[in-house]
Legacy VTK file of the C-alpha trace (Angstrom):
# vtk DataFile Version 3.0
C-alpha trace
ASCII
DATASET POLYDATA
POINTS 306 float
103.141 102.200 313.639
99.902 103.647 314.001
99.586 107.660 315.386
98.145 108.408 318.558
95.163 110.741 317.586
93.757 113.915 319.281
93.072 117.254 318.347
96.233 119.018 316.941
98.165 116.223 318.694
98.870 113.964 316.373
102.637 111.633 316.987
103.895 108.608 315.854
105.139 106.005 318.252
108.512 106.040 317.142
111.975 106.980 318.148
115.068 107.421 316.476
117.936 105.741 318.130
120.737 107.366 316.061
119.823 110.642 316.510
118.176 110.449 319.807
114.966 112.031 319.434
111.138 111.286 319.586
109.854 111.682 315.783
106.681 112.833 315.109
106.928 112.543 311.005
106.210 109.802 309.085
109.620 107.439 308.814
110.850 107.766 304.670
111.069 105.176 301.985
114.507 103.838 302.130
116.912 103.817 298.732
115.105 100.473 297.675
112.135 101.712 298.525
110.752 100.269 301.385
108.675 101.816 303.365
109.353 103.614 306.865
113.238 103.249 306.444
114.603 106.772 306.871
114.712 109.158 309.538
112.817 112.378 308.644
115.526 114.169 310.667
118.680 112.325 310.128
118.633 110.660 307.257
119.659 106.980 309.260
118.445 104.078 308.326
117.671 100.716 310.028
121.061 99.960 310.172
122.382 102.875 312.342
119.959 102.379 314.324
120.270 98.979 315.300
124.055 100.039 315.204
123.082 102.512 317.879
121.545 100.160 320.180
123.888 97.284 319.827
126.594 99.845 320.634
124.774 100.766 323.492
124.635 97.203 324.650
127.963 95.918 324.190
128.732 99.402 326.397
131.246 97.290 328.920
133.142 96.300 326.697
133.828 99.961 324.907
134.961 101.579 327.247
138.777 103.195 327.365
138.790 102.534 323.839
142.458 103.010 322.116
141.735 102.720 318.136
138.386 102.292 316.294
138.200 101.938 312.594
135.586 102.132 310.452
135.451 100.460 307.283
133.619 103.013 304.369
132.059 105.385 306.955
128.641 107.172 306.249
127.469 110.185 307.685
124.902 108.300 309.874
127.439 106.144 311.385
130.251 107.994 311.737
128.532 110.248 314.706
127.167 107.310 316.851
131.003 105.862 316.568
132.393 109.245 317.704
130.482 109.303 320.837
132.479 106.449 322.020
135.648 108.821 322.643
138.269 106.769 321.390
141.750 108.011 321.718
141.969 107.470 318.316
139.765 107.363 315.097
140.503 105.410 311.620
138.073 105.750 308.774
138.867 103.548 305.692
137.756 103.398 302.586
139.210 101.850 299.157
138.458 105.580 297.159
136.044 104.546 294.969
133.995 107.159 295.550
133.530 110.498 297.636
133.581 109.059 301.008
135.254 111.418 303.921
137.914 109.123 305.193
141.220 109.414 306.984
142.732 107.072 304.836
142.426 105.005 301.241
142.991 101.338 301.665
141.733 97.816 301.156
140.150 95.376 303.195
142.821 92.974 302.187
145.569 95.037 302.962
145.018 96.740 306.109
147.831 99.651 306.848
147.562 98.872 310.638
149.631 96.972 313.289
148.891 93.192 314.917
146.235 93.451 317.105
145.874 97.540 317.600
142.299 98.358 317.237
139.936 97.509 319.940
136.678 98.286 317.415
136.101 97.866 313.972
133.060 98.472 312.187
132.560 96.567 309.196
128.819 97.209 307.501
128.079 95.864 303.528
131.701 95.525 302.819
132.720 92.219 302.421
130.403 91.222 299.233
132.420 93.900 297.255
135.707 92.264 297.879
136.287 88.935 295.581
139.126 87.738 297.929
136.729 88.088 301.243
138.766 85.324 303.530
142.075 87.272 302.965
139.629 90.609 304.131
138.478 88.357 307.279
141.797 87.696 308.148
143.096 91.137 308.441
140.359 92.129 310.584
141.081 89.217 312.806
145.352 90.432 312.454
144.423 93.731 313.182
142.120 92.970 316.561
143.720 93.879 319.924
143.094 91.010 322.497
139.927 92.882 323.780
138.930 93.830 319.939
135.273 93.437 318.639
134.545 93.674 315.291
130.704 94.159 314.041
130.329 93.474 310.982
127.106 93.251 308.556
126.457 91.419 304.800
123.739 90.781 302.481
122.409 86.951 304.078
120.272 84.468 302.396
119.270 81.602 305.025
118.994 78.150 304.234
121.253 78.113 301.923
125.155 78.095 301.324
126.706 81.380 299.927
126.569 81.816 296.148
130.034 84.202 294.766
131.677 84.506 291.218
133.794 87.493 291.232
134.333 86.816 287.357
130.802 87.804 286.271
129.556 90.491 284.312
128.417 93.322 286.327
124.859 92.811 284.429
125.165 89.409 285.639
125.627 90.779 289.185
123.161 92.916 289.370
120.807 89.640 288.599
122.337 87.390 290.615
123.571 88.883 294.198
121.347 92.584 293.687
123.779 95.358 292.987
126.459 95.523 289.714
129.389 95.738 292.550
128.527 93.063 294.739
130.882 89.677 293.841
128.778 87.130 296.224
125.604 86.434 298.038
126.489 84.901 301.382
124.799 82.400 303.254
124.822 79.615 306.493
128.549 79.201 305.970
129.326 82.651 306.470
129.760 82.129 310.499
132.478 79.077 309.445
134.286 81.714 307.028
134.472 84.129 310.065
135.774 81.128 311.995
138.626 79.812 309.086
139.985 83.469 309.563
139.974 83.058 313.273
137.069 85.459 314.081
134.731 83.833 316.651
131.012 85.081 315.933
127.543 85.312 317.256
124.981 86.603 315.418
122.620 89.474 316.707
119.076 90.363 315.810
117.104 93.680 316.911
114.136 91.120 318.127
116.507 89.216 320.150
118.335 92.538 321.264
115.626 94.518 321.993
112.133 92.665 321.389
109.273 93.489 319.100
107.752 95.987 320.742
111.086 97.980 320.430
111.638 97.226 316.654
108.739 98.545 315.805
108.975 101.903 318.335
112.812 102.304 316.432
112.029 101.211 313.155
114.196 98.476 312.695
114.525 95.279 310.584
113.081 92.244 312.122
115.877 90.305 309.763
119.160 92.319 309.979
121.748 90.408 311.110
125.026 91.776 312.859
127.634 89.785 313.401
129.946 90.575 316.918
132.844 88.427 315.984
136.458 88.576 318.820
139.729 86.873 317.841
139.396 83.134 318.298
137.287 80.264 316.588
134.441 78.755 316.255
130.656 80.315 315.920
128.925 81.002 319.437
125.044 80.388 319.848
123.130 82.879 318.035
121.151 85.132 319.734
117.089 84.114 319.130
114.482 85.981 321.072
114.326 85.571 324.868
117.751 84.574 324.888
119.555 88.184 325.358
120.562 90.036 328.433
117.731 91.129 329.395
117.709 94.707 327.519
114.937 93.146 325.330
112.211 92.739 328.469
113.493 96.374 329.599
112.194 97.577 326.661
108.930 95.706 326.768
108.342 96.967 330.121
109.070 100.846 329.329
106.703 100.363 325.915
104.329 99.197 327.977
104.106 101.646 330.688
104.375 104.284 327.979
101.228 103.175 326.057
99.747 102.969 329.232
100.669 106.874 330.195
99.948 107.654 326.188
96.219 105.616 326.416
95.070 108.316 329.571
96.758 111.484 328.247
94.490 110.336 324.729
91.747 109.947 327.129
92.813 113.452 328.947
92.411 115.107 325.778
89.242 113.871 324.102
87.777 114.939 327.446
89.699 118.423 327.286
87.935 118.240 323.420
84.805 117.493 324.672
84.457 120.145 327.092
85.605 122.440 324.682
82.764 121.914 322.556
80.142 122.119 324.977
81.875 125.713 326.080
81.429 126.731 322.212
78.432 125.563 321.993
76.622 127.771 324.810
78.698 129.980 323.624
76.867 130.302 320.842
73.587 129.484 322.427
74.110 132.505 324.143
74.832 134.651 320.961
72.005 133.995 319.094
69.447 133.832 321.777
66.285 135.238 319.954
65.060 138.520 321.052
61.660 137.481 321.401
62.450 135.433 324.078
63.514 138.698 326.278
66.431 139.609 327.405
69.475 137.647 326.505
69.909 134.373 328.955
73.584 136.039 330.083
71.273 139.740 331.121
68.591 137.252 333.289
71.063 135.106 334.401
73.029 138.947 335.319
70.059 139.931 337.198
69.695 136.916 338.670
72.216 137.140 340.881
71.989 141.102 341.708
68.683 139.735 343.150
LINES 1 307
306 0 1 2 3 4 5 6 7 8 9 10 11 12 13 14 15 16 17 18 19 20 21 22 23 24 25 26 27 28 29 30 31 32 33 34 35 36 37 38 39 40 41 42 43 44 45 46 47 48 49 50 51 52 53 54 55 56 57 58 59 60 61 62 63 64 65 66 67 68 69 70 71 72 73 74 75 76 77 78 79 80 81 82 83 84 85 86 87 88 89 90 91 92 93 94 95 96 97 98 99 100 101 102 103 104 105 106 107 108 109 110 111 112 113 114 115 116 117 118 119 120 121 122 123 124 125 126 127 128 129 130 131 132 133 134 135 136 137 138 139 140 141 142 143 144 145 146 147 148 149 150 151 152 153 154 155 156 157 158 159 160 161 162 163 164 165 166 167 168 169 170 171 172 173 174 175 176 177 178 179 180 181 182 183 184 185 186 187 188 189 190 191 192 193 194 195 196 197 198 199 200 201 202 203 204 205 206 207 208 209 210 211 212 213 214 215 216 217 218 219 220 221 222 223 224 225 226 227 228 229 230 231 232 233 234 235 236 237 238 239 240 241 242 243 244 245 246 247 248 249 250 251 252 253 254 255 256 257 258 259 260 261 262 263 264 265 266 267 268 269 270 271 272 273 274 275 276 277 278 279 280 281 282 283 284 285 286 287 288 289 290 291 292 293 294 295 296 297 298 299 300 301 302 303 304 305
C-alpha cells in the first residue's frame, strides 16, 4: 500500500499478523518473486498470515485443545500453532529434508490413534503425495469428534484436477510448477475431501476479513484454506459478505484508523510548516544588514524596556 508521508515519518499501512507488529519496511519479494510477500521482520509469508487470522477466528472452537499436529512445520507456522497451548504438540514430516519435527512419517500412514487430534494443520502437502485419497483418509481417521483440519493446495478453478504421479520430474516442473509436485488440483478437490469423509468449506482472506484488511496484512486475495471436520459433503463456501462478521470489524477499525492517520498527517505538515516559518526569521534575524541599524532582535529588545 501506499506510505503515509511527513517529515521523518514515513510508515506503511501494513501489519503483520504472524508476528504481531505494525511494519514500517517495505513487505519482501516472496521465493517466486512476487512482490510484497515477506515480512521484513519475520520472514512469514501470506500464508501464515492468513493462518494467523483464520486461527484467530475459528478461536471457539480451539480452545482446551488435547493434540495438534502439524504436517511439515516451518518456522513461521510453528509459533502461531504454539500459542494455542495444546496439551500436546505433533510435528510431522516424511524426512526429506531438514525440517525440525517430532517425528518422520507419511501422510498415508499416520502413527496416531482413531480420532485423537483435535487440530491438524495441513499446508502444500497433499500435491507431493501420489496416493492423496489414502492421505485424506487418515486425516479424517485421525480427527477427534471436535477435530478441524485446515488444510491448503495449489488450486486451479474452473477446471477438474490434472495428476500423473508417473511423470518425469522435468515433466512436473512444466506441468503442475515444482519437480516434486505429482498433481494440480482443481473443482473436485472439495468432493475428494468428501469421498474420505472430510466435510469442507472453503475460506478466503476477502471473505474472512475484507479488502481493506488484505491489503493492511498483506495477504492473497486468492488463497484458499480449506476447514474440513469429520463427516461429508462440501458446505457453502465462504464469498465476501457472507462471514461472521470479523470482515466489517475490520472495515470499520481501517476506517477509523485512516481517519486518525489523515489528521495526525495534517498535524504534522502544520507542525512542518511552522517550523519553517521559525527558521526562516530565524534567519531573517541573522543576517539583518547593518545598515539598517541595530539588529531587529536589539530594537525589538529596547522596545519593550521602553
Amino acid at each position: 500500500m501506499q506510505g503515509v508521508t511527513g517529515s521523518r515519518h514515513d510508515v506503511h499501512r501494513a501489519y503483520c499478523a504472524a508476528c504481531g507488529t505494525r511494519v514500517s519496511r517495505e513487505f519482501r519479494p516472496g521465493p517466486d518473486g512476487r512482490p510484497g510477500a515477506k515480512c521484513p521482520r519475520c520472514g512469514s509469508l501470506e500464508r501464515h498470515r492468513f493462518l494467523s487470522l483464520l486461527l484467530g477466528a475459528l478461536g471457539p472452537d480451539l480452545r482446551d485443545l488435547d493434540t495438534v499436529v502439524e504436517i511439515a512445520p516451518s518456522r513461521q507456522s510453528t509459533p502461531l500453532i504454539d500459542r494455542l497451548g495444546a496439551r500436546r504438540r505433533v510435528r510431522l514430516d516424511l524426512g526429506h529434508d531438514k525440517r525440525d519435527v517430532d517425528a518422520l512419517a507419511s501422510l498415508t500412514a499416520l502413527p496416531l490413534r482413531d480420532a485423537s487430534v483435535d487440530l491438524l494443520v495441513c499446508y502444500h502437502v497433499l500435491e507431493h503425495v501420489p496416493d492423496d485419497c489414502t492421505a485424506m483418509r487418515e486425516i479424517a481417521r485421525v480427527l477427534s469428534p471436535r477435530g478441524i483440519a485446515l488444510l491448503e493446495v495449489p488450486i486451479r478453478m474452473g477446471v477438474a484436477t490434472e495428476e500423473d504421479p508417473l511423470a518425469a520430474p522435468e515433466d512436473r516442473v512444466r506441468r503442475f510448477g515444482q519437480a516434486d509436485h505429482v498433481r494440480w488440483y482443481g473443482d473436485d478437490f472439495d468432493d475428494r475431501l468428501a469421498a474420505a469423509g472430510l466435510a469442507s468449506v472453503r475460506v478466503t482472506p476477502p471473505a474472512l476479513v475484507g479488502d481493506a484488511a488484505v491489503s493492511w496484512f498483506h495477504l492473497m486475495e486468492h488463497e484458499v484454506v480449506w476447514v474440513a471436520r469429520p463427516g461429508h459433503g462440501c458446505a457453502t463456501p465462504m464469498l465476501p459478505g457472507s462471514g461472521s462478521g470479523l470482515a466489517a470489524a475490520f472495515d470499520a477499525l481501517l476506517a477509523d484508523l485512516a481517519r486518525a492517520e489523515g489528521r495526525l498527517d495534517r498535524a504534522r505538515a502544520r507542525v512542518d510548516r511552522l517550523a519553517a516559518q521559525r527558521d526562516a526569521l530565524r534567519a531573517r534575524l541573522v543576517v539583518a544588514p547593518a545598515s539598517a541599524g541595530p539588529p531587529m532582535l536589539t530594537r525589538l529588545r529596547r522596545a519593550v524596556h521602553l
